[in-house]
C-alpha positions in Angstrom: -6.8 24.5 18.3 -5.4 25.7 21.2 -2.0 26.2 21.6 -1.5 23.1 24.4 -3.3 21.0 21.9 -1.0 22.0 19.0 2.3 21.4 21.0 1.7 18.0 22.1 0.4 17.3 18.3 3.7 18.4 17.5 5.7 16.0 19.6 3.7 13.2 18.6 4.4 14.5 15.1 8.3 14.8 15.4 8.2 11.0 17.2 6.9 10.2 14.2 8.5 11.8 11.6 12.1 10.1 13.3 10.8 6.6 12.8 9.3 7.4 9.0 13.0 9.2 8.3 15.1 7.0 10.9 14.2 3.7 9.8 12.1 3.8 6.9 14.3 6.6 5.0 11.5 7.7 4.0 11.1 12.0 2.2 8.5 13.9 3.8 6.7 17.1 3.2 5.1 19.1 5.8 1.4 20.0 4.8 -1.0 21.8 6.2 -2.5 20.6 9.4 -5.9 18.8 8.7 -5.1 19.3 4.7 -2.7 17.8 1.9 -1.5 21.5 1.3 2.1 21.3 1.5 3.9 24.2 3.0 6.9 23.4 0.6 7.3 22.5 -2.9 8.6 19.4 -3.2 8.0 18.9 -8.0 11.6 20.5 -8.3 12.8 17.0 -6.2 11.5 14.8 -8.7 13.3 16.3 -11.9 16.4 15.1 -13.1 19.4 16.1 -12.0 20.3 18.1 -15.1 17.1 19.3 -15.2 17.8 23.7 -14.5 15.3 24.1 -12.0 16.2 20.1 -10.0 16.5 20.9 -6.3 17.3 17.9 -4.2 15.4 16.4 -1.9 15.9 17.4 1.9 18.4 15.4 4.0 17.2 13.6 6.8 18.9 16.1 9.2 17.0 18.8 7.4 13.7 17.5 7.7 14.1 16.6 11.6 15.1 20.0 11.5 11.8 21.3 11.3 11.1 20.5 14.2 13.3 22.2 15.7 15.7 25.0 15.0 15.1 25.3 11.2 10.8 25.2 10.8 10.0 24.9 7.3 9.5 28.3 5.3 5.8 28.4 4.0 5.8 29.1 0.4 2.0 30.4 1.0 3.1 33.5 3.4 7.0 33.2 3.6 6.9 32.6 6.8 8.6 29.7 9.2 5.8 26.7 10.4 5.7 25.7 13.7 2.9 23.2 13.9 2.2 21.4 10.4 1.2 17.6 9.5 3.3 15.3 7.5 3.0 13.3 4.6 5.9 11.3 2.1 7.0 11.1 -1.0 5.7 8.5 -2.8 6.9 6.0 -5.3 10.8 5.7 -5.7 12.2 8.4 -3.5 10.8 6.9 -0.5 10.1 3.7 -1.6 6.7 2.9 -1.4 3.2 2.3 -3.0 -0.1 3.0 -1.5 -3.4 2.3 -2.7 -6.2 4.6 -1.3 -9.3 3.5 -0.6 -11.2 6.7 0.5 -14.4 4.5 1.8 -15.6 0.8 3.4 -17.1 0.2 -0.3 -13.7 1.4 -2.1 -11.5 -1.0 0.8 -13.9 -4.1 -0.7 -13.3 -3.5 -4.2 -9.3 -3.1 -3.0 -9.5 -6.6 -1.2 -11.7 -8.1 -3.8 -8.9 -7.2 -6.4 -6.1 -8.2 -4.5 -4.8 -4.8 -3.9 -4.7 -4.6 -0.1 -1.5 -5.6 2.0 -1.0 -6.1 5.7 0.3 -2.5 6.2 -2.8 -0.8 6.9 -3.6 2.9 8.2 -6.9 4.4 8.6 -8.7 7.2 7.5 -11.4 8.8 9.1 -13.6 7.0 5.7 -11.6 4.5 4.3 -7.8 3.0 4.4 -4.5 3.3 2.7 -3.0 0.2 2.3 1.4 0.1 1.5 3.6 -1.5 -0.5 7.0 -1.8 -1.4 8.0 -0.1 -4.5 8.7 -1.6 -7.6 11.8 0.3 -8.7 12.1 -1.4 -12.0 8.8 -0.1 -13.2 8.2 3.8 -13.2 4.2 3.6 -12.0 2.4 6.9 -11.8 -0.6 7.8 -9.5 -3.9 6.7 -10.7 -7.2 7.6 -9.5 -10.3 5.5 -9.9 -12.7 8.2 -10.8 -10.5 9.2 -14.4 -8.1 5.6 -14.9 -7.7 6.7 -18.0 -7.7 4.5 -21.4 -5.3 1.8 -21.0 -7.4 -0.7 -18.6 -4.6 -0.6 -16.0 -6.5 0.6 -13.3 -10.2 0.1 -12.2 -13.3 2.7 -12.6 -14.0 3.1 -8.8 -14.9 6.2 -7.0 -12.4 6.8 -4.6 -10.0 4.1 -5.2 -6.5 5.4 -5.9 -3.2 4.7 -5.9 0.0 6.8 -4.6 3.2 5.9 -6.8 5.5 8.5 -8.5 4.2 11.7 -8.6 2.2 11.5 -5.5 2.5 12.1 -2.1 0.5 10.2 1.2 -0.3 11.8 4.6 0.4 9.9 7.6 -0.1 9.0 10.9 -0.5 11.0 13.6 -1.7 13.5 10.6 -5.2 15.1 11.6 -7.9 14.3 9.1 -9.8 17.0 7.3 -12.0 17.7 10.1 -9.2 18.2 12.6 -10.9 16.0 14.9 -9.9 12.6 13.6 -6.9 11.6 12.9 -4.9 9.0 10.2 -4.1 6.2 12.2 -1.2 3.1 11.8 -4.0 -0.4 11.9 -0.7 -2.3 11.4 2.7 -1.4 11.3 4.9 -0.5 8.3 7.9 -3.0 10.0 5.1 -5.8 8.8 6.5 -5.8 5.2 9.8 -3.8 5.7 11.9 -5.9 3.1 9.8 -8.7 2.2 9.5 -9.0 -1.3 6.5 -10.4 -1.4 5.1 -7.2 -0.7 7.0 -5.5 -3.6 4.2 -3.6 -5.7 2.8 -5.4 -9.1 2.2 -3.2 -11.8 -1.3 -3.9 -13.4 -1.5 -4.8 -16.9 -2.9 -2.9 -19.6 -6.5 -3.8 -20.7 -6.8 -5.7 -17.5 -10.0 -3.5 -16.5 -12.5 -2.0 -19.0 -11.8 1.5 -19.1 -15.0 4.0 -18.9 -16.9 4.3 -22.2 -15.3 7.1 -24.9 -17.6 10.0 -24.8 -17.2 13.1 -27.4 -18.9 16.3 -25.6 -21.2 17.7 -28.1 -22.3 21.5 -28.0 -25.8 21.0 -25.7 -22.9 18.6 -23.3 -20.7 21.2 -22.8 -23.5 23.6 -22.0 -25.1 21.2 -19.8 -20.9 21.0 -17.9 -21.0 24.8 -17.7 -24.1 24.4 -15.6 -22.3 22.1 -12.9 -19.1 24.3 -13.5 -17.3 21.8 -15.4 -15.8 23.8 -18.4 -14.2 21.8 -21.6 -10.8 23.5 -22.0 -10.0 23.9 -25.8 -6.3 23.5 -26.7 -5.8 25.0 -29.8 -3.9 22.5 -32.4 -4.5 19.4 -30.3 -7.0 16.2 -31.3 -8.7 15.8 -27.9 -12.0 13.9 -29.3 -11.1 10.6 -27.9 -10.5 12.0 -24.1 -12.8 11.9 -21.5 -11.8 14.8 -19.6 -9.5 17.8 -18.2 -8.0 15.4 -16.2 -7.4 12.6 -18.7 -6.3 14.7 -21.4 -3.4 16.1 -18.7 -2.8 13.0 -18.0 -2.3 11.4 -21.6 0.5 14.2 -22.0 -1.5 17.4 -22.8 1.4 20.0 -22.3 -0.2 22.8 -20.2 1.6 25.9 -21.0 2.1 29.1 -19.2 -0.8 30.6 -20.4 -3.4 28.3 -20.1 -2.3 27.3 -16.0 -5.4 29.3 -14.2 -7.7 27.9 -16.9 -6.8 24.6 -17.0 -7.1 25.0 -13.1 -10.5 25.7 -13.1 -11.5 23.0 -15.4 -9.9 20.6 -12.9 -11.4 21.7 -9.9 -14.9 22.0 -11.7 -14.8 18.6 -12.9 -14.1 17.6 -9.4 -15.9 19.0 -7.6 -19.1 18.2 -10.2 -18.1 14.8 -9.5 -18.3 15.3 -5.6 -14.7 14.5 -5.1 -13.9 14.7 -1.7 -12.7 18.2 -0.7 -10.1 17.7 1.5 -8.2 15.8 -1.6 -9.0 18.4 -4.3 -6.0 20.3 -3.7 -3.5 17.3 -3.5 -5.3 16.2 -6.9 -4.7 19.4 -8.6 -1.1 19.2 -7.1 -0.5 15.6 -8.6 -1.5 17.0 -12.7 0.8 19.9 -11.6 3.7 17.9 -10.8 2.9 16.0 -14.2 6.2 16.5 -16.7 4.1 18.0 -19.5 2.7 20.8 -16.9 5.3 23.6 -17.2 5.5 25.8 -14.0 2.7 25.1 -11.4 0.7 27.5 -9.7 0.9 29.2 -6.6 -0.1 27.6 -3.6 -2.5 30.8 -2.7 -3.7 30.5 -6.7 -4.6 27.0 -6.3 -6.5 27.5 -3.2 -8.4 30.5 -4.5 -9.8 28.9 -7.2 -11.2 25.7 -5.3 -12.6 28.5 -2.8 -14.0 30.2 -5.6 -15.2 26.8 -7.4 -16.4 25.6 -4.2 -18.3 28.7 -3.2 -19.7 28.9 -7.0 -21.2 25.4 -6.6 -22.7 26.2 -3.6 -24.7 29.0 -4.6 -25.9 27.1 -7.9 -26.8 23.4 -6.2 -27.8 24.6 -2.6 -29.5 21.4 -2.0 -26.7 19.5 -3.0 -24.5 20.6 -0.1 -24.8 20.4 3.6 -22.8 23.3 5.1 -19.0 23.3 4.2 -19.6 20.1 3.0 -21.5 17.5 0.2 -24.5 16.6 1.2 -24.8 12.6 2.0 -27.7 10.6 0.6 -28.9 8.8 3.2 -31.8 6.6 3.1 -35.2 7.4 5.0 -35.5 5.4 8.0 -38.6 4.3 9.0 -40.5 5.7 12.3 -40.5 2.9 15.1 -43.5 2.2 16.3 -44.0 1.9 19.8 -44.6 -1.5 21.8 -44.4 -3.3 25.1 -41.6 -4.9 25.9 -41.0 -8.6 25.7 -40.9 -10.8 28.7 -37.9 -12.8 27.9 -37.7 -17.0 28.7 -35.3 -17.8 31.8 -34.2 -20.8 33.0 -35.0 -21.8 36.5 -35.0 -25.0 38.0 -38.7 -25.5 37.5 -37.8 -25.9 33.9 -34.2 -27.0 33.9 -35.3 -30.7 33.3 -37.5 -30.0 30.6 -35.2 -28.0 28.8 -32.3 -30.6 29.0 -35.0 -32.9 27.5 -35.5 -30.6 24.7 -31.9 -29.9 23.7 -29.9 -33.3 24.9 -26.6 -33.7 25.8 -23.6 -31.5 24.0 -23.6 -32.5 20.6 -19.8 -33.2 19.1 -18.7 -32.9 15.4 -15.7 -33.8 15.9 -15.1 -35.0 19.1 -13.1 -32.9 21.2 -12.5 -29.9 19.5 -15.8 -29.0 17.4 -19.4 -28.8 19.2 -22.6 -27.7 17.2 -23.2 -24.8 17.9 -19.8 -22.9 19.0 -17.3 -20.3 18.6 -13.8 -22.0 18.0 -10.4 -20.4 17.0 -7.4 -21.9 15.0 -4.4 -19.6 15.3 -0.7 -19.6 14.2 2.0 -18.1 12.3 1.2 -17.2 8.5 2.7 -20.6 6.5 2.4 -23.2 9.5 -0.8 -24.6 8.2 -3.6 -22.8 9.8 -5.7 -23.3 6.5 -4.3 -26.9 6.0 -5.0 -28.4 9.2 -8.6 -26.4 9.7 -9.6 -27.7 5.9 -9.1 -31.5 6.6 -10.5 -31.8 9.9 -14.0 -30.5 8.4 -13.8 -32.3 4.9 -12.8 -35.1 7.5 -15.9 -34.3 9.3 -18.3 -33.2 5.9 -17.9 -37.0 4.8 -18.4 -38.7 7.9 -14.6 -39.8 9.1 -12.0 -39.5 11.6 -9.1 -36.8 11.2 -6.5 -38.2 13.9 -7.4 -37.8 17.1 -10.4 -35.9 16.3 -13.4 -37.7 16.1 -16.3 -37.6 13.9 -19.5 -37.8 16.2 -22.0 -36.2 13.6 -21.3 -35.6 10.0 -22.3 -32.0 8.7 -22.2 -29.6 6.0 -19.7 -26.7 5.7 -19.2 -23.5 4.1 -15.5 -22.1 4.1 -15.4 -18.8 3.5 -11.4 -18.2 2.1 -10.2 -15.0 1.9 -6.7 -15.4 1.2 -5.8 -18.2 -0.5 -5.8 -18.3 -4.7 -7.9 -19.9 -6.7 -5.2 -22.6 -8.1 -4.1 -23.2 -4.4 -7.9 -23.8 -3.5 -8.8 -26.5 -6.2 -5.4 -28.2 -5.4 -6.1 -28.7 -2.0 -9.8 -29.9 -2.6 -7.8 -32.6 -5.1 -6.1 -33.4 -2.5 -8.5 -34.0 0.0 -10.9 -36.1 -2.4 -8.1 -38.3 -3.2 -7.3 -38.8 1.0 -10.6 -39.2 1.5 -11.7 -41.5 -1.1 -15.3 -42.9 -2.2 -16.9 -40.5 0.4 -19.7 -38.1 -0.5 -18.3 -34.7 -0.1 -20.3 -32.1 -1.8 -21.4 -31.3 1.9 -17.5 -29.2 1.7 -17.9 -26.0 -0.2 -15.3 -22.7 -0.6 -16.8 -19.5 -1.0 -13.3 -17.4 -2.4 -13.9 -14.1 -3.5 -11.4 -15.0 -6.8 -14.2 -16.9 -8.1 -15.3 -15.2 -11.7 -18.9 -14.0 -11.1 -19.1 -13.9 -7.4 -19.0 -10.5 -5.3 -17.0 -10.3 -1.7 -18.8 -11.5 1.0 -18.2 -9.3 4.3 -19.0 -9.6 7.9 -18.9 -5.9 9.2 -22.1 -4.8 8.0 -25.3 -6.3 8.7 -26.0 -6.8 5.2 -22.9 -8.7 4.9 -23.6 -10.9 7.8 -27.4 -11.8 6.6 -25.5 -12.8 3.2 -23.4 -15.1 4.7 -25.9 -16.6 6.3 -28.0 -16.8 3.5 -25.7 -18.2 1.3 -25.0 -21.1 4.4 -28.2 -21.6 4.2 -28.7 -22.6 0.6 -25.4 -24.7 1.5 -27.5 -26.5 4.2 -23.8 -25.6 5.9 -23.8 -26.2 10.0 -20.2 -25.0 10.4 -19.1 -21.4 9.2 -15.2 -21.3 8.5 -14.1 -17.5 8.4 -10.0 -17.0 6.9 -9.4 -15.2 8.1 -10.2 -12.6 10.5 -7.7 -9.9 9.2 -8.8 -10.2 6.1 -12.9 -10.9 6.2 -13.5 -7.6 8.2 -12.0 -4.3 6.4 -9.4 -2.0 8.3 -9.2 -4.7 10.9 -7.0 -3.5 13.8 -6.1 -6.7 15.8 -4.8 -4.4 18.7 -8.2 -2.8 18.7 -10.7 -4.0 21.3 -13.7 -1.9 20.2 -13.1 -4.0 16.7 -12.9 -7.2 18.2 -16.5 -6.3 19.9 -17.7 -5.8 16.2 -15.8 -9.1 15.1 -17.7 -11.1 18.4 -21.0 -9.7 17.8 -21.1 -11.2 14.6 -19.9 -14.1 15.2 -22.3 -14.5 18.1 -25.3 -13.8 15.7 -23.9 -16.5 13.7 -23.2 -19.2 16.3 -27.3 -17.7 17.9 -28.6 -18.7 14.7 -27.1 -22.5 15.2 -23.8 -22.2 13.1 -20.3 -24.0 14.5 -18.4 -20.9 13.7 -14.5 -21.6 12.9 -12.2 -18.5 12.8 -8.6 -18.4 11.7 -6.2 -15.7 12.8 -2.8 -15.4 13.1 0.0 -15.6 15.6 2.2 -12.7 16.9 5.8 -12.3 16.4 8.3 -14.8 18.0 10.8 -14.2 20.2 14.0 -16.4 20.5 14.8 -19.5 22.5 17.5 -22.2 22.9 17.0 -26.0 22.1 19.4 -28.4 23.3 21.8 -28.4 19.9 20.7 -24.8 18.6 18.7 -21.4 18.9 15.1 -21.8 17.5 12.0 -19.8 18.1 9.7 -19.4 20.6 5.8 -19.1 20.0 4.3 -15.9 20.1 0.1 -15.4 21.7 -2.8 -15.1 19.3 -2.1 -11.4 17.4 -4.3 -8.8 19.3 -6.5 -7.7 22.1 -7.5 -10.3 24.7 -11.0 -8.9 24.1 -10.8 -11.9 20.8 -11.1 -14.4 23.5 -13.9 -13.5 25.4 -16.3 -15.9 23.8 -13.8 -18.6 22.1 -15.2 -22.2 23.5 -12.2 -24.1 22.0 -8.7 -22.2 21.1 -6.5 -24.8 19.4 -3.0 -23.2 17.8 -1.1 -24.8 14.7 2.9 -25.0 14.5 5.1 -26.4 12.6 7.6 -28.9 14.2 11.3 -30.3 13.7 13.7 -32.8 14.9 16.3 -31.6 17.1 19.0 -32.0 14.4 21.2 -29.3 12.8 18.9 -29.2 9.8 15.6 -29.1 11.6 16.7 -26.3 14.2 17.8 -24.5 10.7 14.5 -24.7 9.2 12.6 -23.8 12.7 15.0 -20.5 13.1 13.5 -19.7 9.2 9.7 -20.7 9.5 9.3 -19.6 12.9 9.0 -23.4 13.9 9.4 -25.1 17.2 11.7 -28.3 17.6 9.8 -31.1 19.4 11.7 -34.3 18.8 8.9 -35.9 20.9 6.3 -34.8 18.5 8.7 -36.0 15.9 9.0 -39.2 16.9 5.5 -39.8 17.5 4.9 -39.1 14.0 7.9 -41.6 12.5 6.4 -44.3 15.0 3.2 -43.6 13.7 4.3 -43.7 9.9 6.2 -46.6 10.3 2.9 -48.6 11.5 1.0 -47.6 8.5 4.2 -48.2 6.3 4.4 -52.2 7.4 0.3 -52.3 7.5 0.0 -50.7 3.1 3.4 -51.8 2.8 4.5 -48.5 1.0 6.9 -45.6 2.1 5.9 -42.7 3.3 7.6 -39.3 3.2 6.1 -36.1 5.8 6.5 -33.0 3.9 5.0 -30.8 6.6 4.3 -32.3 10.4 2.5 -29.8 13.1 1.8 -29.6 16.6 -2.4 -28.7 17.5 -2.1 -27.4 21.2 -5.1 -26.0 23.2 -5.3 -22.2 24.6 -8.7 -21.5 26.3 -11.2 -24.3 26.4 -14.0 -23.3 28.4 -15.1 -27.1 29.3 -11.8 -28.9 29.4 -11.9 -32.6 29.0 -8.9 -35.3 29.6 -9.5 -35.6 25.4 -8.1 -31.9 25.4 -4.5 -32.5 24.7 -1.5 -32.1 22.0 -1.4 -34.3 19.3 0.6 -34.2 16.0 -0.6 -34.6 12.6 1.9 -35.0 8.8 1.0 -34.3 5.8 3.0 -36.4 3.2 3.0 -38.4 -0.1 3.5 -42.0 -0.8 6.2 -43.0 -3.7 3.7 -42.5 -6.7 3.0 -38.2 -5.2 -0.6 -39.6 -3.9 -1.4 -37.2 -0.8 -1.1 -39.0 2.3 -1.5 -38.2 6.3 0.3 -39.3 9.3 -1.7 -39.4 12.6 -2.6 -40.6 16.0 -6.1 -42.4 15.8 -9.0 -41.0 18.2 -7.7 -40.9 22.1 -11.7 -42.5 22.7 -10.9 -45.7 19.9 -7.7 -46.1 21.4 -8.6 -46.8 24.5 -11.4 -49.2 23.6 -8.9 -50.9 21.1 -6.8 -51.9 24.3 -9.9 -52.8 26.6 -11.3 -55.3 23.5 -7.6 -56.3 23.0 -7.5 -57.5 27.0 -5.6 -54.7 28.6 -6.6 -54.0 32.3 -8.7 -51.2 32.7 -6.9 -49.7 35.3 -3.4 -49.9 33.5 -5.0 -48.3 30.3 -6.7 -45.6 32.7 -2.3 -44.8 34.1 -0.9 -44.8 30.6 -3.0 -41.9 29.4 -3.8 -40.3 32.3 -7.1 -40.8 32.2 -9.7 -41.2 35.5 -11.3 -44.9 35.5 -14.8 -43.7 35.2 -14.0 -42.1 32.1 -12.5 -45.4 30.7 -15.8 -47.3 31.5 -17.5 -44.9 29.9 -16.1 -45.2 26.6 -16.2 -48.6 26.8 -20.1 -48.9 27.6 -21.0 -46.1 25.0 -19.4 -47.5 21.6 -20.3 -45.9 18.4 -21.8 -48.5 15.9 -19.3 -47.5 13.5 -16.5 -48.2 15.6 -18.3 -51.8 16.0 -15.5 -53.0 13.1 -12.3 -53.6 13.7 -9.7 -50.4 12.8 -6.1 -49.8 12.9 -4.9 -48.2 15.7 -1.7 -45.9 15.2 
């Protein structure tokens, strides 16, 4: 690099490394630029205190010191750095847990296993995803190509995790091939202090740990071939260990004399087992901060036996390698043949009758939000019933009924696909819903979750992914697609990202081109504070993201949760990032107090919500806010409180002798529209409902 290109690396660097020591408190290490080689050792930190050779950690005027007047001393040429990378400390010193997923298949197995969080960064493969640590359990790193015995840690290539012991490069760190660098998807602030987000250790035998092996003379001599070499330690029982690695690990001691060999071993085995490169020598650092590893090596020692190793392995498996690098199996693609070009269809006005003919008018699901086909959105803040409100409406719609003011024109077939939810949360809410919507047929409602035993994750960011889905709709008989949601159904999604949000549209437009009603939930961005007439409460914040999200939404509708203006409402608003809308909360106790007198039971709304329209790209006067509860009656049957259709209402008045022209002023709506509705009734609507 040239030397312009290293100094602004280095201010973006030292920006950094303020906010990771400033407000994080997190312990760095400065490494190598483009490599987890650290400049300093940083084992001695982790001893205890009483330990002879325990050196604390540095201060956090120390380590913003390198960047300035006091560069870190290199321990590899005694000399001081001027341009480095950073990484932290991981596990208890700085206070956090990071899974690695070192590719897009390793990120899936992660989110399939519920080990991904919201704190994402990405690597120029794969992800690291953080998590507070768990300071009342001492977790070590694990790595999914050697878990080890215990079952507390899945056999993945390149799944790992960061913990005690470990360290974790960071953003704006250059990856290996100084081109790319690691980059922040979403912010650490995201979990800062939530416990929720505090790390789980795994239980043992939770996985099925790799099968026992015991090498045998012709195995060992078939591991010397790929420069794997079995390490004997005299007076030790290592039969039932799998490797090098595992047997360091377990507790091996590794003794001054057997350092370099034992070194060799480890880098053999890697490397035989194409570990990536760039990691070897943070791998080899990791055993050697191990307790039972008595004085590590040299940082030049290290690196000249993964040279050596590396070099070895290139001479013996030349078609195995691809340069400085492993060579990447990659399938044969066929030739493609050449062939005119299609003339495509148009539309002109010689054909624009015809084609009306063919298609009709807009078809409705559920009448106004949900047309078939189309690309709708449901957005809000995480908690305020995204999943809820989105779930009803299209069970409403799967057997054939009215959800509020949304109303069923066509009744379909849907496949959810849930990506966040539990299992035990999914089955209670489908309870739920069969018992509101009684003596309907609903197996037209399915959930595809990925917790289900048996079933594999289901993704929309490859093309095989989005041919499964369809697929799997398909058997359904599904005409709606629900996706929840969109951070979590497409890996490393950056919501700030608009080149993402191109990938996220253009499958979603193959779906919706292929005749789906395609559904996606997303969440809201932060709030920012506002006054109510008694109290402070929250203001809402825009769908999280690029505008690029919108550019083909047809319907946008957003889901919050609403108070009373009362001391206790503006309360819980200020802690659920709520709104207070006594007009919306009187519109619901109107409306619960009609269906109270008609079933003569009490009703009680455990959660009410506000459905508000962003974009709608053909607005109607049916476009507008309504509210919906969700409540119990006295025996703890599920219940909901709602306005009925804004369509029904109005031809409720017209049949019950209301003026036409007085209906048309209370709701706004233009007269033609009212003898429209009137003319055009549904035959189900023939019969004579209660209107709330």
């Amino acid at each position: 690099m040239e030397r312009q290109q290293l100094l602004e690396h280095k201010k973006r660097v030292k920006e950094a490394a303020h906010k990771y020591v400033e407000e994080y408190n997190w312990i760095l290490v400065p490494t190598i630029i483009g490599s987890p080689t650290s400049h300093i050792h940083y084992k001695q930190w982790r001893l205890p205190e009483t330990h002879p050779e325990y050196q604390p950690p540095p201060s956090p005027e120390e380590m913003l010191g390198w960047f300035d007047e006091t560069p870190p001393i290199s321990v590899l040429d005694k000399r001081p750095v001027e341009f480095f990378d950073i990484a932290a400390v991981t596990g208890s010193m700085s206070g956090i847990v990071v899974v690695d997923a070192d590719s897009k298949e390793a990120a899936t197995e992660a989110r399939m296993l519920g080990l991904t969080s919201p704190v994402v960064v990405q690597s120029r493969r794969g992800y690291h995803y953080y998590w507070l640590n768990n300071d009342e359990v001492n977790q070590r790193n694990k790595v999914g190509e050697f878990p080890g015995k215990k079952g507390d840690w899945p056999f993945v290539h390149g799944l790992d995790l960061r913990a005690n012991g470990g360290i974790i490069r960071l953003p704006p760190s250059y990856c290996s091939d100084k081109l790319n660098k690691y980059v922040w998807i979403n912010d650490f602030s995201e979990i800062q202090d939530d416990k929720d987000f505090i790390w789980k250790p795994i239980e043992s035998g939770r996985f099925t740990a790799p099968k026992e092996q015991r090498f045998s003379e012709e195995e060992i001599a078939e591991l010397r071939k790929k420069n794997v070499i079995v390490v004997d330690f005299t007076g030790v029982d290592f039969s039932d260990k799998e490797s090098t690695i595992s047997m360091i690990e377990s507790g091996v001691p590794v003794k001054v004399g057997s350092r370099n060999h034992t070194v060799t071993a480890i880098v053999g085995e890697l490397v035989a087992k194409r570990h990536p490169l760039e990691k070897i020598s943070e791998r080899v650092h990791e055993l050697m901060s191990l307790p039972n590893w008595e004085h590590p090596l040299d940082e030049e020692e290290v690196e000249r036996t993964i040279d050596s190793i590396v070099s070895r392995d290139r001479l013996q498996n030349p078609d195995a390698w691809d340069g400085d690098n492993y060579k990447e199996q990659t399938p044969e693609v066929a030739p493609v043949k050449e062939h005119r070009q299609k003339l495509q269809p148009l539309i002109t006005n010689e054909n624009l009758d015809e084609l009306r003919d063919q298609i009709g008018d807009q078809q409705f699901i559920m009448y106004p939000a949900l047309t078939l086909p189309a690309i709708c959105q449901v957005y809000g803040y995480s908690g305020h019933g995204k999943s809820l409100f989105t779930a009803h409406l299209l069970y409403a719609a799967c057997v054939g009924k009215d959800f509020g003011v949304f109303e069923n024109r066509k009744q379909t077939r849907v496949l959810y696909l849930d990506y966040e939810n539990s299992l035990n949360e999914i089955l209670e809410r489908m309870e739920n819903l069969r018992k509101i919507f009684t003596g309907a047929d609903d197996n037209g409602f399915a959930i595809y979750t990925p917790a289900m035993k048996d079933g594999t994750v289901l993704t929309l960011d490859t093309e095989q992914g989005i041919k499964e889905v369809m697929a799997n709709a398909e058997n359904h008989k599904a005409e709606v697609i629900v996706i929840d949601t969109f951070r979590t159904a497409f890996n490393g999604f950056s919501e700030n990202d608009s080149h993402q949000w191109a990938e996220i549209n253009r499958a979603i437009l193959v779906l919706r081109n292929a005749g789906y009603a395609v559904i996606g939930l997303h969440h809201a961005n932060k709030v920012q504070s506002s006054q109510s007439k008694t109290g402070a409460v929250t203001q809402l914040g825009s769908e999280a993201g690029s505008t690029a999200q919108l550019n083909l939404l047809e319907v946008q509708m957003r889901v919050t949760q609403i108070y009373p203006d009362t001391e206790a409402g503006n309360a819980e608003a200020e802690e659920t990032k709520g709104i207070v809308d006594d007009t919306g909360w009187e519109a619901l106790q109107k409306a619960k107090r009609k269906k109270e007198e008609l079933y003569n039971e009490e009703y009680f709304i455990r959660t009410a919500i506000k459905v508000s329209y962003g974009k709608v790209r053909n607005r109607t006067p049916a476009h507008r806010t309504s509210y919906i509860g969700f409540g119990e009656a006295q025996d703890g049957e599920p219940v909901v409180i709602a306005s009925t259709p804004l369509r029904k209402r109005v031809q409720y008045l017209v049949d019950m002798g209301s003026q036409k022209a007085t209906v048309a002023a209370e709701y706004n709506l233009p007269l033609h529209l009212i003898d429209e509705w009137c003319e055009k009734k549904l035959e189900k609507n023939d019969t004579v409902e209660t209107v709330l």
